[in-house]
C-alpha positions as CSV (number, residue, x, y, z in Angstrom):
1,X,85.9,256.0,18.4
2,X,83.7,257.9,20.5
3,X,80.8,259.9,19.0
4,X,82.0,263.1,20.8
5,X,85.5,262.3,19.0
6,X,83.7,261.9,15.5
7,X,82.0,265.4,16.0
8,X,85.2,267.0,17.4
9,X,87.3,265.6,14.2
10,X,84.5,267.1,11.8
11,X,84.4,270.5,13.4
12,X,87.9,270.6,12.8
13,X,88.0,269.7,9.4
14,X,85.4,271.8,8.5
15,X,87.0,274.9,10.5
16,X,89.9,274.3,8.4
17,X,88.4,274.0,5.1
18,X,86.6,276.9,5.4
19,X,90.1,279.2,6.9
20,X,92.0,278.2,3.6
21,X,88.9,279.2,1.4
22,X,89.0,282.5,3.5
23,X,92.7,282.8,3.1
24,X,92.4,282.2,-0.4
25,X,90.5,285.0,-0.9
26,X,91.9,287.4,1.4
27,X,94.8,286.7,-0.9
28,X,93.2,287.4,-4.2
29,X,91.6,290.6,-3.0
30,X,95.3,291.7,-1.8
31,X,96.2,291.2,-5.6
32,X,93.7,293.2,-7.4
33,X,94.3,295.7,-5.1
34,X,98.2,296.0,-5.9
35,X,97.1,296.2,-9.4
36,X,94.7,298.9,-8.8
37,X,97.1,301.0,-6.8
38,X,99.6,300.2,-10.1
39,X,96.6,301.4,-12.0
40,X,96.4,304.6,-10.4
41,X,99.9,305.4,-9.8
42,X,100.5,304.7,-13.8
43,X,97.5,307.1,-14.3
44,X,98.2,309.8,-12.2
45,X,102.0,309.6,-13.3
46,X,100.6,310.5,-17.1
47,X,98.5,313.0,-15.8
48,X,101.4,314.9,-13.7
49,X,104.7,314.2,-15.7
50,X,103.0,314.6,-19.1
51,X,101.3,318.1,-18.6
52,X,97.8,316.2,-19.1
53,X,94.9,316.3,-16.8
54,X,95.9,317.4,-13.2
55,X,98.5,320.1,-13.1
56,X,100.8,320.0,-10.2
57,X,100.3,322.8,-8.2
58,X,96.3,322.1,-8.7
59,X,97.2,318.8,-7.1
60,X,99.3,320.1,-4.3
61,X,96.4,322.7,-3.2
62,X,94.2,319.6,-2.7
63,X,96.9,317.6,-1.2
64,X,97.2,320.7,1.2
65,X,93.2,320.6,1.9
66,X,93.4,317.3,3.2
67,X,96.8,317.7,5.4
68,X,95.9,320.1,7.4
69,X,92.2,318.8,7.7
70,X,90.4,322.2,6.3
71,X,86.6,321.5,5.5
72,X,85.6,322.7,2.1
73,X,82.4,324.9,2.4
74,X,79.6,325.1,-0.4
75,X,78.7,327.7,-2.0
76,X,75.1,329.2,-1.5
77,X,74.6,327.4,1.8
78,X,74.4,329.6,5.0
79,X,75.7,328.3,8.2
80,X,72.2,329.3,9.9
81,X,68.5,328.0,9.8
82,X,66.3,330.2,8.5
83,X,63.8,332.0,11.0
84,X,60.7,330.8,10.8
C-alpha cells in the first residue's frame, strides 16, 4: 500500500471514531434533558393543579410579559444621567 493510502485510511478511522463518540454524547445530553423538561413539567404541574406555589393567574401575568415582549422596568432607576 502506498503511504498516502495508509495516512488517508487512518484519517478516516480516526474521523469516525471520534463522530460516534460525539454522537454518543449528543445522545446522552438529549436524555437528561427530556428528563429535566419531565422534571419541570411534574413541578410546575404540583405547583398549579395543587394550589401550591405559583397561582395561575400570577403565572399567566408573566406568561403575558413575555408574549407581547414588554420590558420590566426597575424600580428607583431613572431613565436619565444625572447632570453633572
Amino acid at each position: 500500500m502506498d503511504p498516502v493510502q495508509k495516512l488517508l485510511i487512518a484519517v478516516v478511522i480516526s474521523l469516525t471514531t471520534l463522530l460516534v463518540i460525539v454522537g454518543a454524547q449528543v445522545i446522552l445530553i438529549i436524555i437528561d434533558l427530556r428528563k429535566a423538561l419531565k422534571r419541570l413539567n411534574s413541578i410546575l404541574e404540583d405547583a398549579i393543579l395543587g394550589g401550591g406555589l405559583i397561582r395561575p393567574d400570577k403565572l399567566t401575568g408573566v406568561i403575558e410579559i413575555l408574549r407581547r415582549n414588554k420590558k420590566m422596568k426597575a424600580h428607583g432607576q431613572s431613565s436619565q444621567e444625572p447632570s453633572r
